[in-house]
DSSP file (Angstrom, degrees, kcal/mol; ACC not computed):
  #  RESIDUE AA STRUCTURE BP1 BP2  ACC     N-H-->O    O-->H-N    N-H-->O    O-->H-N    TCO  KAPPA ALPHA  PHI   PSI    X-CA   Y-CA   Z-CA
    1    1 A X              0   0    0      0, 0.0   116,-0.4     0, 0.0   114,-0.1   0.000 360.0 360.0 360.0 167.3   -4.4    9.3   24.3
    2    2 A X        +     0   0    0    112,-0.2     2,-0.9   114,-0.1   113,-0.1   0.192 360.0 112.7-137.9  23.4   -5.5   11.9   21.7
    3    3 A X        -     0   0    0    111,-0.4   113,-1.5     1,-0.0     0, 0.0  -0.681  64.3-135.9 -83.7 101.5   -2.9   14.1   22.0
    4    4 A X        +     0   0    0     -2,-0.9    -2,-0.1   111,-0.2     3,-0.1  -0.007  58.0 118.6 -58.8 178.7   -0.8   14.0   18.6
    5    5 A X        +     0   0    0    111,-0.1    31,-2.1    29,-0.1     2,-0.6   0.124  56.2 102.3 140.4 -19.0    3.0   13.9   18.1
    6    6 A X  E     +A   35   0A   0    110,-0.3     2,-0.5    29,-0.2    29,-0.2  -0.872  39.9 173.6-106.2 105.1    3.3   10.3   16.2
    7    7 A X  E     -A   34   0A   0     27,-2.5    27,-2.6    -2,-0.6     2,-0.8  -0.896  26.9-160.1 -77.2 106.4    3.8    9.9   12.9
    8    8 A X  E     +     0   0A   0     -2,-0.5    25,-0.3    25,-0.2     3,-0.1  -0.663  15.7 176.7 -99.3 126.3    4.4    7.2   11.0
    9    9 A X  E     +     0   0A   0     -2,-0.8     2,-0.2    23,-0.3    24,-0.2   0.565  68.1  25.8-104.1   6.0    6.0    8.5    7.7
   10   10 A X  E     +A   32   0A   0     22,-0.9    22,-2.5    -3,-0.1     2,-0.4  -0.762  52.0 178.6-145.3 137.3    6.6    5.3    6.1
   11   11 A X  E     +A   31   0A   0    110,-0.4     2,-0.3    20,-0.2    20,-0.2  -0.996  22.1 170.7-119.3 119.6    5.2    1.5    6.2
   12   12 A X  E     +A   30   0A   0     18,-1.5    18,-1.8    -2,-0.4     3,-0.1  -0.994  31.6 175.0-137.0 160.8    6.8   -0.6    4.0
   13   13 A X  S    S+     0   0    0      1,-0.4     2,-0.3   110,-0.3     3,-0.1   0.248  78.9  16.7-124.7  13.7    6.7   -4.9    3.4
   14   14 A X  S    S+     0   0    0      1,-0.4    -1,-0.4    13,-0.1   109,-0.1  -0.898 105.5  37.0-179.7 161.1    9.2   -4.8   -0.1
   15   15 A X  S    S+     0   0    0     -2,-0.3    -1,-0.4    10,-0.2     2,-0.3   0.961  81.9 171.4  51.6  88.2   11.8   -2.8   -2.3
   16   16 A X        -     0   0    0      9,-0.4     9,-0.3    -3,-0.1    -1,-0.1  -0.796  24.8-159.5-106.3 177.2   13.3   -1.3    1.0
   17   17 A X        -     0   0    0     -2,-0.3     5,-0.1     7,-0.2     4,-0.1   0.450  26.9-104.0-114.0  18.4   16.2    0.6    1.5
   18   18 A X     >  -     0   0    0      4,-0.2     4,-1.1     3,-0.2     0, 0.0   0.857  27.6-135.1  51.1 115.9   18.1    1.1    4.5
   19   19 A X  T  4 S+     0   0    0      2,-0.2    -1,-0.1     1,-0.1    -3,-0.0   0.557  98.5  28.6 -66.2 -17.8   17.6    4.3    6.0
   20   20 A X  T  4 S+     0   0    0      3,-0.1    -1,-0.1     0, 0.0    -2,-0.1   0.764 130.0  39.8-120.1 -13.6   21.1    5.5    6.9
   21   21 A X  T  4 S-     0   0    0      2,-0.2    -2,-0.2    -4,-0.1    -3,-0.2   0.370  87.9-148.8-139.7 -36.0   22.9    3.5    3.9
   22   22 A X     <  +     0   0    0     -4,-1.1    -4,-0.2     1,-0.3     2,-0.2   0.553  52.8 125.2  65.7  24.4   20.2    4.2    1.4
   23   23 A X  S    S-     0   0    0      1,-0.1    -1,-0.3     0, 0.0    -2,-0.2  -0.778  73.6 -86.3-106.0 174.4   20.9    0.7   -0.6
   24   24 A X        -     0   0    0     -2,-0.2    -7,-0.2    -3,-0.1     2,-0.2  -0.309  55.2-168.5 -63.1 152.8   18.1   -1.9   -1.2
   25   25 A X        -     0   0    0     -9,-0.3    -9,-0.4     1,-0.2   -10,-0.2  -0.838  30.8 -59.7 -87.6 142.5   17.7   -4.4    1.8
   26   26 A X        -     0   0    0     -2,-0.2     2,-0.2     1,-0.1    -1,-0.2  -0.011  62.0 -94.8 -11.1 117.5   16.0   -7.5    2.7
   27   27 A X        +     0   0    0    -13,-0.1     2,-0.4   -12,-0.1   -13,-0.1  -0.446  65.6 139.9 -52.3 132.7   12.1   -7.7    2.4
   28   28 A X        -     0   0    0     -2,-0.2     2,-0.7    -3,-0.1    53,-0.1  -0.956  64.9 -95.1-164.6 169.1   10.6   -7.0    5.9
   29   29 A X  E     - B   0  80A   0     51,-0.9    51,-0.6    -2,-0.4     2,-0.3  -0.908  54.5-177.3 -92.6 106.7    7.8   -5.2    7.3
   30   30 A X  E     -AB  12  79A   0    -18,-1.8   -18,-1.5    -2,-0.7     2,-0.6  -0.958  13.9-170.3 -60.4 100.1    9.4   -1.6    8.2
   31   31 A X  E     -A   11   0A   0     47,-1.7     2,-0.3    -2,-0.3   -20,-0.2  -0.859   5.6-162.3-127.3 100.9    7.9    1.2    9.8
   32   32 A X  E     -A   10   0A   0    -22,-2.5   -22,-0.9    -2,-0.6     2,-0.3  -0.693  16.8-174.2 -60.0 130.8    9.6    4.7   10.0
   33   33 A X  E     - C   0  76A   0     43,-1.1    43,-1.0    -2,-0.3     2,-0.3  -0.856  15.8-155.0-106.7 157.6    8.0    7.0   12.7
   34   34 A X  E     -AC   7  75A   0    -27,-2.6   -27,-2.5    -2,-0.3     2,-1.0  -0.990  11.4-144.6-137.8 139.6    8.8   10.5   13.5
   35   35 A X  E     +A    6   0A   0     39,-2.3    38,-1.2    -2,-0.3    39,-0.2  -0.800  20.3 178.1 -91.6 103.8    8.0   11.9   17.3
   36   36 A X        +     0   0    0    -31,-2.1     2,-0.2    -2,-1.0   -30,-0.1  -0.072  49.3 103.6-104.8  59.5    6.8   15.6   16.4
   37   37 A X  S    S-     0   0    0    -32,-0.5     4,-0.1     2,-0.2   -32,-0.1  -0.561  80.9-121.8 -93.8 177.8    6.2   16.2   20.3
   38   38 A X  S    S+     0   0    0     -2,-0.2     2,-0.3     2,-0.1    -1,-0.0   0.053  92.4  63.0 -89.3  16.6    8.7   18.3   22.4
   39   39 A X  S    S-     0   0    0      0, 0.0     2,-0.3     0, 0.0    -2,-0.2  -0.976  94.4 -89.0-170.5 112.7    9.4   15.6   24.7
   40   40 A X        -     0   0    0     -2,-0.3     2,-1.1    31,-0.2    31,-0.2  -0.160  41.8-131.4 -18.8  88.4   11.0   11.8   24.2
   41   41 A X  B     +E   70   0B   0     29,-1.2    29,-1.0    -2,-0.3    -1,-0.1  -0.529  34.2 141.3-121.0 154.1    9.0    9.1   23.4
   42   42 A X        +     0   0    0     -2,-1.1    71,-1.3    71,-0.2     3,-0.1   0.033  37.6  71.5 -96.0-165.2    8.6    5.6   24.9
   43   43 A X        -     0   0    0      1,-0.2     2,-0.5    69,-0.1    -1,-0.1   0.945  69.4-170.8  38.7  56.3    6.8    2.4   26.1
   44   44 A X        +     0   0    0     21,-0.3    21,-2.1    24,-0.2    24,-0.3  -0.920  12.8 179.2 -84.2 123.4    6.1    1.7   22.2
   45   45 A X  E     -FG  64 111C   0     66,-3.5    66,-1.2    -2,-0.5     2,-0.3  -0.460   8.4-161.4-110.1 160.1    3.9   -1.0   21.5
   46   46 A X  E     -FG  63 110C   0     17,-0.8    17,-3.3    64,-0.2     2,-0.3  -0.840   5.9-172.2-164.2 140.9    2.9   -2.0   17.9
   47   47 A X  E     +FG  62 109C   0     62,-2.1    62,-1.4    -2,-0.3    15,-0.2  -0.938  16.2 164.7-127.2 145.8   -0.1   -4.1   16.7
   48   48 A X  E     -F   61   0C   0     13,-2.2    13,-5.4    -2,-0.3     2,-0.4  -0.950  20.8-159.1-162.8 166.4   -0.4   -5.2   13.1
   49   49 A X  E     -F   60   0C   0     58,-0.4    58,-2.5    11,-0.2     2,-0.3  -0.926   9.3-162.5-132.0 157.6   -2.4   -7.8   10.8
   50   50 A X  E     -FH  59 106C   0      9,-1.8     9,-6.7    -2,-0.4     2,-0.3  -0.970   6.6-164.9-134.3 132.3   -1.5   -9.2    7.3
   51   51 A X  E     -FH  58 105C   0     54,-1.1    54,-2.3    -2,-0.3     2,-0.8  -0.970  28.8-127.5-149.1 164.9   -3.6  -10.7    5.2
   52   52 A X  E >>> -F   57   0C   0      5,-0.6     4,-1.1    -2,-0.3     3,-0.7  -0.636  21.7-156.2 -87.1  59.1   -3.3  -12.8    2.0
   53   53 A X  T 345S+     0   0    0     -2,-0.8    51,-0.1    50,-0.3    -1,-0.1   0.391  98.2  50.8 -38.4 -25.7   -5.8  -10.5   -0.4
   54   54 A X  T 345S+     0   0    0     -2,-0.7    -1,-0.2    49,-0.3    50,-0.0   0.991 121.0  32.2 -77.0 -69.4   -6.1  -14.2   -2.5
   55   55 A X  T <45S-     0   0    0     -3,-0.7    -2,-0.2     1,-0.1     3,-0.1   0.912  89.2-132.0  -1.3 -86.9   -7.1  -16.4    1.0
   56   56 A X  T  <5 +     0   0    0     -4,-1.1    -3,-0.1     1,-0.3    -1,-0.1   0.242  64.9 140.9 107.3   3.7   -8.8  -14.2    3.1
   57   57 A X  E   < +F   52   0C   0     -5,-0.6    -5,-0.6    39,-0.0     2,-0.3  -0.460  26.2 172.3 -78.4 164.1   -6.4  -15.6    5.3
   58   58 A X  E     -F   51   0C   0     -7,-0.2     2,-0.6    -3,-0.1    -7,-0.2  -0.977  17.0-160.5-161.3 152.5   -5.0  -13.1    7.8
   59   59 A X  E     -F   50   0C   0     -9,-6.7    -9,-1.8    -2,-0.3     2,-0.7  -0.963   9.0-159.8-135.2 144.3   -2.6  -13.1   11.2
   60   60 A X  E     -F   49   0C   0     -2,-0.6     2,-0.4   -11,-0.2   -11,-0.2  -0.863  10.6-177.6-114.3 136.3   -2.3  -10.5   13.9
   61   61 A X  E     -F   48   0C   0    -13,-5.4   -13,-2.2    -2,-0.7     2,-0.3  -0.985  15.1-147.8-154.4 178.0    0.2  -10.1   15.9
   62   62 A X  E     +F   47   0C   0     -2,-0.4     2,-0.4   -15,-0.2   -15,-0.2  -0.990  14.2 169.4-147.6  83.1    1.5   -7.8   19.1
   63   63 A X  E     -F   46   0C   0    -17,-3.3   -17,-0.8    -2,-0.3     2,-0.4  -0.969  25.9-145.1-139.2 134.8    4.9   -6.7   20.3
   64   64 A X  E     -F   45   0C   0     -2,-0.4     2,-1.0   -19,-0.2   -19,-0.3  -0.756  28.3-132.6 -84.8 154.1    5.6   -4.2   22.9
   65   65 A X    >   -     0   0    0    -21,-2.1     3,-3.7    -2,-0.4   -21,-0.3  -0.492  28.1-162.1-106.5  51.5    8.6   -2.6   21.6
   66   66 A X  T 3   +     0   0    0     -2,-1.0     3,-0.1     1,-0.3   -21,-0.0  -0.117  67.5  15.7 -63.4 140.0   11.0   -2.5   24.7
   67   67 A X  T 3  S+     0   0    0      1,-0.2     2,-0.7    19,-0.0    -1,-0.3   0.411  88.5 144.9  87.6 -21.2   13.6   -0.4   24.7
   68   68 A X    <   -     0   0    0     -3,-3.7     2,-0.5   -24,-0.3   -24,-0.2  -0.633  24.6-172.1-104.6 134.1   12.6    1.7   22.1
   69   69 A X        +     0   0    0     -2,-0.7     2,-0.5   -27,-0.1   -27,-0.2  -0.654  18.7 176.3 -74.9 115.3   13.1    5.6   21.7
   70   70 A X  B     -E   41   0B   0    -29,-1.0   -29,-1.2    -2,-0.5     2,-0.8  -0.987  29.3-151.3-109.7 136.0   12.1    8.6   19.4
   71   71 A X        -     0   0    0     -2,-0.5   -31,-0.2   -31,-0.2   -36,-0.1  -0.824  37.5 -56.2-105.1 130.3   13.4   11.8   20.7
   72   72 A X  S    S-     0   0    0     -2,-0.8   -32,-0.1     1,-0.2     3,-0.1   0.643 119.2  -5.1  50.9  39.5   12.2   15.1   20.4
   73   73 A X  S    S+     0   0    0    -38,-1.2     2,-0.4     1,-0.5    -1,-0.2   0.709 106.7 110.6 133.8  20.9   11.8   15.9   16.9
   74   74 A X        -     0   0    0    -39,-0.2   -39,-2.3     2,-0.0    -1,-0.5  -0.929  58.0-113.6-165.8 143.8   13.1   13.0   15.1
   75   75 A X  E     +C   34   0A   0     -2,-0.4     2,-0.4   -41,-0.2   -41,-0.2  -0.662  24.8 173.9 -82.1  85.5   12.9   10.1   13.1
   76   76 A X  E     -C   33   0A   0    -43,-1.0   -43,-1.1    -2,-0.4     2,-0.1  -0.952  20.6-134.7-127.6 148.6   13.6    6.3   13.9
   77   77 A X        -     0   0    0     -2,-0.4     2,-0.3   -45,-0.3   -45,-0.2  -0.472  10.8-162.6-123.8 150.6   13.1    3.0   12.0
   78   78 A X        -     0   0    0    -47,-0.2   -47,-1.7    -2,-0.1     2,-0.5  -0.996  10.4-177.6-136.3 133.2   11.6    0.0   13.1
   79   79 A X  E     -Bd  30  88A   0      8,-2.2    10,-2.5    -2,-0.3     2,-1.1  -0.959  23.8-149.1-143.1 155.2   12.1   -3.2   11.4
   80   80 A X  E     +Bd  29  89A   0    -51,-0.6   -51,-0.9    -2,-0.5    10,-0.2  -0.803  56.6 117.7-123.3  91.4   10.8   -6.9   12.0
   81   81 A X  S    S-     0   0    0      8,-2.3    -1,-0.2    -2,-1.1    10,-0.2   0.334  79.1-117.8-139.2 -10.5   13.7   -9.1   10.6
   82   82 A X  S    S+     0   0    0      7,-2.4     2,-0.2     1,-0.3     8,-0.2   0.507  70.8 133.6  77.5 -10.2   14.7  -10.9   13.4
   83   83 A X        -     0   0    0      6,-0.4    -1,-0.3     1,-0.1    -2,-0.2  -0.541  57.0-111.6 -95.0 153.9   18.2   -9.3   13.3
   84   84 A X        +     0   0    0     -2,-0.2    -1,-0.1    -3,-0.1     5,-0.1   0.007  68.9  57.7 -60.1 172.9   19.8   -7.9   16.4
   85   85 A X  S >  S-     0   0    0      3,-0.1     3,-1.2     2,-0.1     2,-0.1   0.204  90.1 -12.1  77.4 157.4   20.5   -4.0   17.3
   86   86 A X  T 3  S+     0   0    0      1,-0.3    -9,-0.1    -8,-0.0     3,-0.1  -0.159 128.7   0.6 -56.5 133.1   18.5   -1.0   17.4
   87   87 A X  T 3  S+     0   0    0      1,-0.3    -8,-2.2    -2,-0.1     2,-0.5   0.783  94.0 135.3  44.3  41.3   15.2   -1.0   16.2
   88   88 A X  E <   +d   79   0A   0     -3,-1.2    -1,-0.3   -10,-0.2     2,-0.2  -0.958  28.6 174.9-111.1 115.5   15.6   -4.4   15.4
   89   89 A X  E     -d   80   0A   0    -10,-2.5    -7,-2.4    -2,-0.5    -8,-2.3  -0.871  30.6-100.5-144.1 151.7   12.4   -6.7   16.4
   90   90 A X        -     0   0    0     -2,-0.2     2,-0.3    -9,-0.2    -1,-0.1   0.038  31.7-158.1 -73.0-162.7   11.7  -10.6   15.7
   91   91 A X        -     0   0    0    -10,-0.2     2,-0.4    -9,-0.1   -10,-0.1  -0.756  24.3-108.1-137.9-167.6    9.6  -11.8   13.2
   92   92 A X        -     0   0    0     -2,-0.3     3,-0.5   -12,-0.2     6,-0.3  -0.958  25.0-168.5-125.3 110.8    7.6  -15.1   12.5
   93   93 A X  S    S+     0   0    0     -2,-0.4    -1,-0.1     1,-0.2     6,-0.1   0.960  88.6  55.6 -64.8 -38.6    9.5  -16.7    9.7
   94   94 A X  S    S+     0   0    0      4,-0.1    -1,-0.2     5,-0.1     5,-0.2   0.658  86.9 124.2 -71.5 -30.8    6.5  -19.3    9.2
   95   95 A X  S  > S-     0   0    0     -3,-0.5     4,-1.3     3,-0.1    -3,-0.0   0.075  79.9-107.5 -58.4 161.1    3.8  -16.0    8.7
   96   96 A X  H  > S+     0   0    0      2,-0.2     4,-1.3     3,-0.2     6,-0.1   0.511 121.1  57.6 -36.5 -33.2    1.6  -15.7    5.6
   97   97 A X  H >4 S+     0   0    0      1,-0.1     3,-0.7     2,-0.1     5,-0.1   0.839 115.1  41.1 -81.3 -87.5    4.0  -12.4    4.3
   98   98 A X  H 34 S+     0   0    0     -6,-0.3    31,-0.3     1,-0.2    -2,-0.2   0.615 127.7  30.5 -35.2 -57.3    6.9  -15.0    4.5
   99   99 A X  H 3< S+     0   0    0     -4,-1.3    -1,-0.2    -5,-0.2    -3,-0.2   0.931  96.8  88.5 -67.0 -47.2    4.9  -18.1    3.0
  100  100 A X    <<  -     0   0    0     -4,-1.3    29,-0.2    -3,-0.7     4,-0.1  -0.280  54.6-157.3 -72.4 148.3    2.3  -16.8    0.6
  101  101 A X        +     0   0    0      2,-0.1    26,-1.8    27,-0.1     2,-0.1   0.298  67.0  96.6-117.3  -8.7    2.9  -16.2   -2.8
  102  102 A X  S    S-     0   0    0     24,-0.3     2,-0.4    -6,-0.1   -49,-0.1  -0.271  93.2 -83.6 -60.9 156.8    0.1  -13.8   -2.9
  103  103 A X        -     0   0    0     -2,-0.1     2,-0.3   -51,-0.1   -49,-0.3  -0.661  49.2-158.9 -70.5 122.3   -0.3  -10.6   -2.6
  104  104 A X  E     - I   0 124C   0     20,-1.1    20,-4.2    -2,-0.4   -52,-0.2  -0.972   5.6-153.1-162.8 115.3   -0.4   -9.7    1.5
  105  105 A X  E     -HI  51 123C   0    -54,-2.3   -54,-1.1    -2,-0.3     2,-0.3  -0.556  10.1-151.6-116.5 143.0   -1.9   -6.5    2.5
  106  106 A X  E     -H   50   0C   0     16,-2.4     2,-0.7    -2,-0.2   -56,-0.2  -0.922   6.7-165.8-128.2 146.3   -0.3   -5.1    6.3
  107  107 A X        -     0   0    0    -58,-2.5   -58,-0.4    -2,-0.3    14,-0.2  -0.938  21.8-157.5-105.7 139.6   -2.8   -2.8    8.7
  108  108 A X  E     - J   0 120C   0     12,-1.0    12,-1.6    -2,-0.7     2,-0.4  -0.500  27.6-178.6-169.3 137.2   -0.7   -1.2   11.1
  109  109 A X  E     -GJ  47 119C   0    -62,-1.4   -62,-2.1    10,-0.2     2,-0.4  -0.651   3.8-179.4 -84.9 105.0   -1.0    0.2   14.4
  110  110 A X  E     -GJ  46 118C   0      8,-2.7     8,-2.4    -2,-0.4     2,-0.3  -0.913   6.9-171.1-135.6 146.8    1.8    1.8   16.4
  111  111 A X  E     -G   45   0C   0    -66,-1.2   -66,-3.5    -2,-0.4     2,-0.2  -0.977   3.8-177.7-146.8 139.3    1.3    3.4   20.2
  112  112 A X        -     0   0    0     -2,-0.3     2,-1.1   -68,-0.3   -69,-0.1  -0.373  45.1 -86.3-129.8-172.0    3.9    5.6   22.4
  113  113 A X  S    S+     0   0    0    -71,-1.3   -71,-0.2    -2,-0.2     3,-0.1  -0.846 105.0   4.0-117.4 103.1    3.0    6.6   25.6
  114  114 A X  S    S+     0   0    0     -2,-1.1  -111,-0.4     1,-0.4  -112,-0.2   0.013 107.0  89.1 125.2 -52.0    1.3    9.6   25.8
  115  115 A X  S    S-     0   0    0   -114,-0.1    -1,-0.4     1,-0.1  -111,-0.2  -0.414  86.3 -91.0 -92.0 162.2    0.8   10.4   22.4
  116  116 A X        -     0   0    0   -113,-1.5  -110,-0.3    -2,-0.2  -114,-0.1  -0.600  55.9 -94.5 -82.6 150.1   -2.5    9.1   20.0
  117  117 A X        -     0   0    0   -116,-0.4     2,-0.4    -2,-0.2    -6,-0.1  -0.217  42.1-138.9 -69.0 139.3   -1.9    5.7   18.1
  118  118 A X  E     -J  110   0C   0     -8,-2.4    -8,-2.7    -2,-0.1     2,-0.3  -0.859  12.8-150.5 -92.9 144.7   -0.5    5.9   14.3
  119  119 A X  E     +J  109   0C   0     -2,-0.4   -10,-0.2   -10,-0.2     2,-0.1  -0.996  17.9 167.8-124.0 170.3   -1.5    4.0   11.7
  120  120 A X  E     -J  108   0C   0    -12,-1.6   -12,-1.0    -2,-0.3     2,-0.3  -0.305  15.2-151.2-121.4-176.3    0.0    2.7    8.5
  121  121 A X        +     0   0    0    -14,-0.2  -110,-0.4  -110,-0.1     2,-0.2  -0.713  20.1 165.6-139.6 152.4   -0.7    0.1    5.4
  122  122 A X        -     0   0    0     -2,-0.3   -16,-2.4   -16,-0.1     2,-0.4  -0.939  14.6-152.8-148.0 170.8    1.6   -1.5    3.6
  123  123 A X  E     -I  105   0C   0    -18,-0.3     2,-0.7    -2,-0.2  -110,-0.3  -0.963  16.7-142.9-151.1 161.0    1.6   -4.3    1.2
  124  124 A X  E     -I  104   0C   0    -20,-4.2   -20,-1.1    -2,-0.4     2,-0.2  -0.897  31.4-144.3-104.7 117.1    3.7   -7.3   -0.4
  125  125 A X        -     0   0    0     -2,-0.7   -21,-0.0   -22,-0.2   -20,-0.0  -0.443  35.9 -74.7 -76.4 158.0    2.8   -7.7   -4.0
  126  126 A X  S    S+     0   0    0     -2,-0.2   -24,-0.3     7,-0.2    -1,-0.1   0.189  90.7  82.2 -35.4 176.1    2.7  -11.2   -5.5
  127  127 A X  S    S-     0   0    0    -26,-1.8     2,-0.3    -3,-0.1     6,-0.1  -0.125  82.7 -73.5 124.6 161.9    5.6  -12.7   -6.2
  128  128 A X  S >  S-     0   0    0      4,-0.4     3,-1.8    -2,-0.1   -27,-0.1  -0.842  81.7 -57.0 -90.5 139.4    8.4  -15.1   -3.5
  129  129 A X  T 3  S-     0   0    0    -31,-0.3   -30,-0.0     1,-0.3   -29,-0.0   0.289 116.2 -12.4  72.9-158.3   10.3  -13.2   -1.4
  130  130 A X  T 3  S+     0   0    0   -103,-0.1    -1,-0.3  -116,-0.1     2,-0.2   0.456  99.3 128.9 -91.9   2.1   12.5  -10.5   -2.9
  131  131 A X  S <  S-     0   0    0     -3,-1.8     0, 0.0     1,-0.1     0, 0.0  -0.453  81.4 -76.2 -56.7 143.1   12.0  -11.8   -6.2
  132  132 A X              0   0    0      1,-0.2    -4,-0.4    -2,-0.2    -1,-0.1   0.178 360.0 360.0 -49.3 149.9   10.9   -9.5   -9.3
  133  133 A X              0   0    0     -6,-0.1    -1,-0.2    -3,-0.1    -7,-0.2   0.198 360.0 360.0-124.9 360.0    6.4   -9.0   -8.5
């Protein structure tokens, strides 16, 4: 589609916070959207690639996002942690953002039904993990 109404108003892959709790979190790759249609939307999909800016190395990967909602006007968080609950999606512990000690650059691509595809970057600065970068 090329009808707008999705936004994604933050992509982040380190120093998170919690969105409703506002303390730091876990590293993950996090993607805020906001639906400014008049109208629910679904059948969210999300494509995104990381790559390892030292390497050249890079992985893509694909998850339709089942189950997930924005309604009407409104703001919901998506995070790739593996943890259970809403907006809660797996991850690949083994990926390059997990392994690499490099700096890991994220594209990303996120598509509702109806609406034109969003996209984002984010990136992981050097460093392991949640440790200082």
């Amino acid at each position: 589609s090329t009808t707008p109404g999705l936004t994604i108003v933050l992509a982040a892959a380190e120093d998170i916070v919690d969105p409703d709790t506002k303390a730091a979190i876990d590293d993950r790759l996090q993607v805020t959207l906001r639906n400014d249609t008049a109208s629910e939307l679904s059948s969210f999909e999300i494509y995104y690639v990381m790559t390892d800016v030292t390497t050249g190395q890079s992985e893509a990967y694909y998850q339709a996002l089942t189950g997930f909602t924005v309604a009407a006007g409104a703001t919901a968080t998506l995070s790739f942690d593996g943890e259970t609950g809403p907006g809660h999606f797996p991850e690949n512990a083994f990926s390059i953002y997990r392994s690499s000690k490099n700096q890991v650059d994220f594209t990303v691509e996120v598509s509702a039904a109806g609406v034109k595809v969003a996209n984002a970057t984010a990136t992981k600065g050097s460093g392991a993990g949640d440790a200082a970068d």
